[in-house]
N, C-alpha and C positions, 0 to 999 in steps of 0.2 A: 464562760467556760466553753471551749470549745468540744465539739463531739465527734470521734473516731466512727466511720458506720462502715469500716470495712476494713479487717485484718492486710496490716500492710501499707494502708493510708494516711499518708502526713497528713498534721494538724493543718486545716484550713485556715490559717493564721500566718501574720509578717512576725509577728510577735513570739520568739523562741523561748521568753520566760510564761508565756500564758498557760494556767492550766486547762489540760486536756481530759477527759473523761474516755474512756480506752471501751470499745466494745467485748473485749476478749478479757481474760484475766490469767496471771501466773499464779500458783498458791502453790505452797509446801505446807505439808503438816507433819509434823515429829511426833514420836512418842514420849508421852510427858516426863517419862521415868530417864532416859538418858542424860547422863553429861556433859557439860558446856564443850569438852572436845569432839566427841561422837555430835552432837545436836548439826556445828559446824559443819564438822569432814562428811555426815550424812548429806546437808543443806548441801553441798559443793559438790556433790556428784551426783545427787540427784538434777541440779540444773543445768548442770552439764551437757547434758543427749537431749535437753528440748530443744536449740536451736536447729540440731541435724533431722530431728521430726519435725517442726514448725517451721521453717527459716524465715517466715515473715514476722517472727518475735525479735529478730537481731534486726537492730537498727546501723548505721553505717558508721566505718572506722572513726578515733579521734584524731590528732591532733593538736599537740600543743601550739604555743606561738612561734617557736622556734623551728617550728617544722615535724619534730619528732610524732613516728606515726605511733600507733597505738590501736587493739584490738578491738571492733565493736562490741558492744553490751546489749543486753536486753532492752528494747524498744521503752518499756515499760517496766513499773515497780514489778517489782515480787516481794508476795504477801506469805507472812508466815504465819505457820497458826501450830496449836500444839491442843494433844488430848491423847484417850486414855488408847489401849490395842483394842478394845471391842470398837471404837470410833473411829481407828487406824482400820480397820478391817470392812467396817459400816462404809466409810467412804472410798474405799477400792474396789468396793463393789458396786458401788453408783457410779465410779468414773467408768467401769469398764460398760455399764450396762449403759453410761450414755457414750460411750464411744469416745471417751476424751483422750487425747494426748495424755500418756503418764509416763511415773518412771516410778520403781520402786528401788526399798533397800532394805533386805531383811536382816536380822539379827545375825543371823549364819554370817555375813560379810564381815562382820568386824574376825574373823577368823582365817578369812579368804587373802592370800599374798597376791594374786592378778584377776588382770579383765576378765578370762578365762575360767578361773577359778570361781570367779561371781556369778556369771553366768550360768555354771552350770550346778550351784547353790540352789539356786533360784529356780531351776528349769526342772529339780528334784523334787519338789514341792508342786502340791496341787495349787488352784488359787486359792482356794478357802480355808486353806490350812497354811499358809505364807503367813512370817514370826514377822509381822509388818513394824520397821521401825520408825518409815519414812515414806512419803508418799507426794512427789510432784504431777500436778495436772495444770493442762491449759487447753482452753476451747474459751468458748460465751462468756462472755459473765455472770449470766443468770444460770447455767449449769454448770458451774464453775460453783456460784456459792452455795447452791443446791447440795450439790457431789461433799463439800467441807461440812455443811451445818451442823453444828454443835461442836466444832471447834473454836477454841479462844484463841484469838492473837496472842503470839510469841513474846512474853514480856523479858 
């Protein structure tokens, strides 16, 4: 297995199917009680704004055989994980206190018609009163699964 020891650094490998063990991690966590459509449209705009705060998570455009270009993707998996609003809440409080890359998505949004609208949902609300329904971080690994703990992956 090969080992990442620096956000941004290709796999020291000729080998493109080898796995890699990544120093950083993506994670989303939902709240459990949502619907398969919200769960998605949540997942899809919360991962949305990590690239423009991280850009060393986006790995480089594709390319099919035919030439057809295609937009890069996250470097790396992303992990989903789901639990209860008191563990949605527990864990937006440790990503902010360790300073991690996030992105939230309060309940108020599913009401909000624009980007504007969202924003200022959001910006009305203290932090520790935020209807958290959804919550993307990236940093470390290791505060990375710290920040999640007691979340279960998204079955």
């Amino acid at each position: 297995m090969t080992t990442l020891t620096a956000p941004g650094t290709a796999p020291s490998t000729d080998d493109p199917t080898a796995a890699v063990r990544f120093d950083t991690k993506i994670a989303v966590v939902l709240r459990d009680d949502l619907a398969t459509w919200q769960r998605l449209n949540v997942t899809a705009f919360l991962v949305s704004g990590l690239g423009t705060r991280a850009p060393e998570v986006v790995g480089e455009p594709y390319a099919d055989a035919d030439g057809t270009a295609y937009l890069p993707m996250f470097r790396q998996p992303v992990l989903v994980f789901e639990g209860s609003a008191g563990l949605l809440a527990s864990a937006h409080a440790r990503a902010v206190s360790r300073s991690l890359v996030r992105a939230v998505f309060t309940a108020a949004l599913f009401a909000t018609g624009h980007d504007a609208a969202n924003r200022a949902a959001v910006r009305a609300v203290p932090a520790d009163r935020l209807d958290l329904v959804g919550l993307a971080v990236y940093g470390p690994r290791n505060a990375v699964d710290k920040t999640v703990k007691g979340a279960r992956m998204h079955a």
